[in-house]
N, C-alpha and C positions, 0 to 999 in steps of 0.2 A: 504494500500500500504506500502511496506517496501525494501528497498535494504538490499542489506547482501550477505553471502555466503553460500551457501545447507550446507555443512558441516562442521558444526564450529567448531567442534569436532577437527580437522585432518588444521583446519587454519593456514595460516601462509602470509608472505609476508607484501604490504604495499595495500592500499585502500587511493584512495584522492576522496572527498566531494565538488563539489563545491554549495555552499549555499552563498546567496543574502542580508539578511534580520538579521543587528546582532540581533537583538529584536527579532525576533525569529529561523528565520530559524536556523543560524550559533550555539546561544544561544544551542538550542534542538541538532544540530549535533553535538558538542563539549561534551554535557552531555551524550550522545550514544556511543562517540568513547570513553569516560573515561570509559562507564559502559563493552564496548563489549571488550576495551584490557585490562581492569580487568581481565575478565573471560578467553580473549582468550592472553594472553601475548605475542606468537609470530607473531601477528598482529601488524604491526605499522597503525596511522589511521592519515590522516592530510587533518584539515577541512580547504577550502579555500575558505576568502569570495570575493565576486567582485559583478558590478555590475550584475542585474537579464538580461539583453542586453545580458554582457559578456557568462552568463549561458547558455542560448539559443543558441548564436555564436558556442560556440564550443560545444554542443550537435548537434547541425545539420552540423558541420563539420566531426564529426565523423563517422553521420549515413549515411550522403551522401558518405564518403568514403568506405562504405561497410564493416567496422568494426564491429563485432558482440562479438566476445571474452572481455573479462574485461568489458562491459555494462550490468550490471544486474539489472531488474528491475521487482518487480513482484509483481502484481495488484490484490485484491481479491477486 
């Protein structure tokens, strides 16, 4: 599983993370957003930690609202 953007190539804009867990979760998303706006510089990346409640909260406020744009998530 991985989030991101099909074409990193041609990225730009801002991306926020919300991650739970600074031992690891936050840890690994902070060392990803250093490594992807290396590569992609006009990418800003801001990891946000909070409680794992909080995360939940507002993923199912969004999906209930029928937001489908800026949620990317994609499972192999």
């Amino acid at each position: 599983m991985y989030f991101g953007i099909v074409n990193a190539a041609a990225a730009s804009g801002k991306i926020t993370i919300w991650c739970w867990d600074p031992n690891f979760n936050v840890a690994i998303m902070e060392e990803a957003a250093a490594r992807y706006t290396k590569a992609n510089p006009k990418v800003e990346i801001e990891v946000v930690s909070m409680a794992k409640e909080d995360v939940e909260q507002k993923l199912n406020t969004i999906l209930a609202s029928g937001v489908k744009k800026k949620v990317f998530r994609k499972s192999y």
